[in-house]
N, C-alpha and C positions, 0 to 999 in steps of 0.2 A: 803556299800552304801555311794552313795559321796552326800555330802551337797552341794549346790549353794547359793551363797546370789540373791534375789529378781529380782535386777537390772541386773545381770549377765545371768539368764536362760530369759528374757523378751528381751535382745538384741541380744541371741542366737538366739530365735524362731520368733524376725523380720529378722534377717540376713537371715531366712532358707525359710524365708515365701515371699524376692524377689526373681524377675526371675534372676536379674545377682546379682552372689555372688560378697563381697565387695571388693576380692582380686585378684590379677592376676594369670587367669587359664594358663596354659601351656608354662609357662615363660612370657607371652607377657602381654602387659601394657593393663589399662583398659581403654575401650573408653569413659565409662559413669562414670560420675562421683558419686561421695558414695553416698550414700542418709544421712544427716546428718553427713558430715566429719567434720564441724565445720567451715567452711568456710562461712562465710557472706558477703553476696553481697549487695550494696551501695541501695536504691533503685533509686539514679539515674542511677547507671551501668542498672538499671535491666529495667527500665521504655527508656534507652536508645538502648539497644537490642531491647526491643518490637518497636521501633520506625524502627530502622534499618530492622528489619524484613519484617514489612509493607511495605517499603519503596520497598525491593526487592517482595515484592510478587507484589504492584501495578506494578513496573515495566515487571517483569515476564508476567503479566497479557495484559499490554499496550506495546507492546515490538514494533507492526506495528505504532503504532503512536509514539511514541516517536522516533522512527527510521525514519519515513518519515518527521517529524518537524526536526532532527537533520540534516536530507539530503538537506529541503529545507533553514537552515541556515544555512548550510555549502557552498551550491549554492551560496546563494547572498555573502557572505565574497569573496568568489573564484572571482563572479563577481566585487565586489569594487577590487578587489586586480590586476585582469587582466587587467580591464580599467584603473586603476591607472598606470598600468606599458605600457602600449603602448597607444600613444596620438593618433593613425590615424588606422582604420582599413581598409585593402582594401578587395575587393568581393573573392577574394578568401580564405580569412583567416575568417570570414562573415562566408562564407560557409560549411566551415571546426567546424568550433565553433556550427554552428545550427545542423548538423548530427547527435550527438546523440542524442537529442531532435525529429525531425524531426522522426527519425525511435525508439522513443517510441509511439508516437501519432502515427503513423501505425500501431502500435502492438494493440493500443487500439482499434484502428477503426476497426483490424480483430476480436479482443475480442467482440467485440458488438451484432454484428450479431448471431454468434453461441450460444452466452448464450440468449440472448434472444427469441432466436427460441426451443432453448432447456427447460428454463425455463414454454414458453407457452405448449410446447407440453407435458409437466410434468403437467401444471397446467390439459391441457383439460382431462390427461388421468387419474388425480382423480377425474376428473367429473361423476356424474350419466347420461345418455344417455340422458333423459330426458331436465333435466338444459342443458347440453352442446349443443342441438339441438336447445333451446331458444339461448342459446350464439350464437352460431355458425351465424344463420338467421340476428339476430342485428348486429353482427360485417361487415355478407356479406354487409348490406345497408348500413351501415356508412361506411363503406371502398367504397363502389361506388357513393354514394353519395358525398362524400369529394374528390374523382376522380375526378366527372364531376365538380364539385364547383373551383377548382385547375386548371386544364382544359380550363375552360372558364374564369378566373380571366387571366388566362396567355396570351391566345389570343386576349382577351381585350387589356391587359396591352402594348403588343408589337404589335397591332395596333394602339393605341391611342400615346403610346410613342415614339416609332422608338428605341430602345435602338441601343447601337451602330453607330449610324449615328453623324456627325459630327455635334456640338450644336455650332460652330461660324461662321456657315453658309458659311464659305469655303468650300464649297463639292468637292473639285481639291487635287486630293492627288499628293504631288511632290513626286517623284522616285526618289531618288539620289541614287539608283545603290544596290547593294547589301547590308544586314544588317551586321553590325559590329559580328565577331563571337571572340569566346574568344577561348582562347589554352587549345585544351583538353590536360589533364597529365595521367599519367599513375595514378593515385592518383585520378581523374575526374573517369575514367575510373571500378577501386575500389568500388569506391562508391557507384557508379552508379548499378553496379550489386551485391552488399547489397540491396539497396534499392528495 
């Protein structure tokens, strides 16, 4: 029978009693570290981990917001930096500079519609029959109500005001010939059927 001292068989039977043994199985290194190898960590090291950690989960977590403030500082530097370097801009470069902007706000303006028709039709179809037939009746009278109100605000308005009519009482429009047109480019042209 073999003898152990104390300390000897209580370090065996924690070793046996983790799930990963303390040594390298199958030649290959260990990922995890020992459990008590002796190694002492700072508690600033360790208070500074947990700081980093958080750091990337907030980030993890806000990744569209911090990415769209990063996009829209990154916009204005771009912009100090492009107006700093050219003093005069002409309508074609104008042009050229407002197009990807130009065809985001179209993307939204197609975004709006389809969610929002989509959203209400989701809302009405977790409705009980009941409530949605009360909904349904209110929404038809304020939608024809706010029609006719709209309607006759506007008829009003462009009879009493004239929009469009000349306000310096020169009603004589001078004709001096055709209007100025600009050079379409092949690059006009591009554009143009993006858009």
């Amino acid at each position: 029978m073999h003898w152990f001292p104390c300390s000897r068989v209580l370090s065996i039977t924690s070793i046996m009693a983790t799930d990963t043994p303390p040594y390298p199985t199958n030649g290959k290194a260990m990922k995890t570290p020992i459990p008590n190898s002796g190694k002492r960590h700072s508690r600033a090291a360790i208070t500074a981990n947990a700081h980093h950690e958080r750091l990337r989960k907030l980030a993890r977590e806000n990744l569209l917001p911090l990415t769209t403030f990063a996009a829209v500082l990154g916009a204005i530097l771009l912009g100090i930096v492009v107006r700093g370097t050219t003093p005069t801009w002409t309508a074609r470069q104008l042009m050229y500079l407002e197009f990807p902007g130009e065809m985001f706000l179209r993307a939204l303006k197609c975004l709006t519609i389809p969610l929002i028709v989509s959203s209400l039709v989701s809302a009405v179809g977790n409705l009980d029959m009941k409530l949605s037939g009360q909904i349904g009746k209110r929404a038809l009278v304020y939608y024809a109500s706010t029609t006719v109100i709209a309607i006759s605000l506007g008829i009003f308005l462009v009879l009493t005001l004239h929009p469009g009519s000349a306000s310096t009482g020169d009603k004589t429009r001078k004709d001096d010939g055709p209007a100025l047109t600009r050079n379409i480019t092949t690059e006009d042209t591009i554009l143009d059927l993006v858009r």
